[in-house]
C-alpha positions, 0 to 999 in steps of 0.5 A: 487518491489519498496523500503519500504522508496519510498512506505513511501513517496508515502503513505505519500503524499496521507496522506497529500492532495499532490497530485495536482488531483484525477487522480494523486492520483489514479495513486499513488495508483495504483502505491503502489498496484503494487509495494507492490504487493497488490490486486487493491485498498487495499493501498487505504483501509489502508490509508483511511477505516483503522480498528482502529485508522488512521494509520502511512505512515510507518504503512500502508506500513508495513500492505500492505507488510504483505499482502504477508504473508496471501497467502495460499501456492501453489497460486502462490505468494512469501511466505517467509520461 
C-alpha cells in the first residue's frame, strides 16, 4: 500500500494536467488503484465525475482509502476493527 502523502501528490498531478500523455496519466491511475487498493477505475471517478463539488487531492485520497470500509465481511478484503 503506497503512503496517503505519495497517493496526494500522484492525485495531485492527474489534477493538475501533469502528466506529459494519456498513457502516463493512465498508469498514475492504475497506479492509485493498486496501491489504495481500489477497484480498476474508481480514483479515476473521484477525481474526474465526483458526486458534488470537485474535490481536494487529499479529499479524493480520503474517499478512495474509505472505499476499504463499505467491504461486506467475509469478502476477503481488510476490514478495520
Amino acid at each position: 500500500m503506497m503512503t496517503r502523502a505519495t497517493a496526494v501528490a500522484m492525485v495531485q498531478k492527474i489534477m493538475d494536467g501533469g502528466c506529459a500523455d494519456d498513457a502516463e496519466a493512465d498508469g498514475v491511475l492504475e497506479a492509485l488503484d493498486r496501491g489504495l487498493a481500489c477497484p480498476s477505475g474508481y480514483v479515476c471517478n473521484l477525481i474526474f465525475w465526483p458526486e458534488r463539488r470537485e474535490p481536494t487531492a487529499a479529499e479524493v485520497v480520503e474517499q478512495a482509502l474509505a472505499y476499504r470500509h463499505l467491504a461486506p465481511r467475509g469478502s476477503g478484503r481488510p476490514v478495520p476493527g
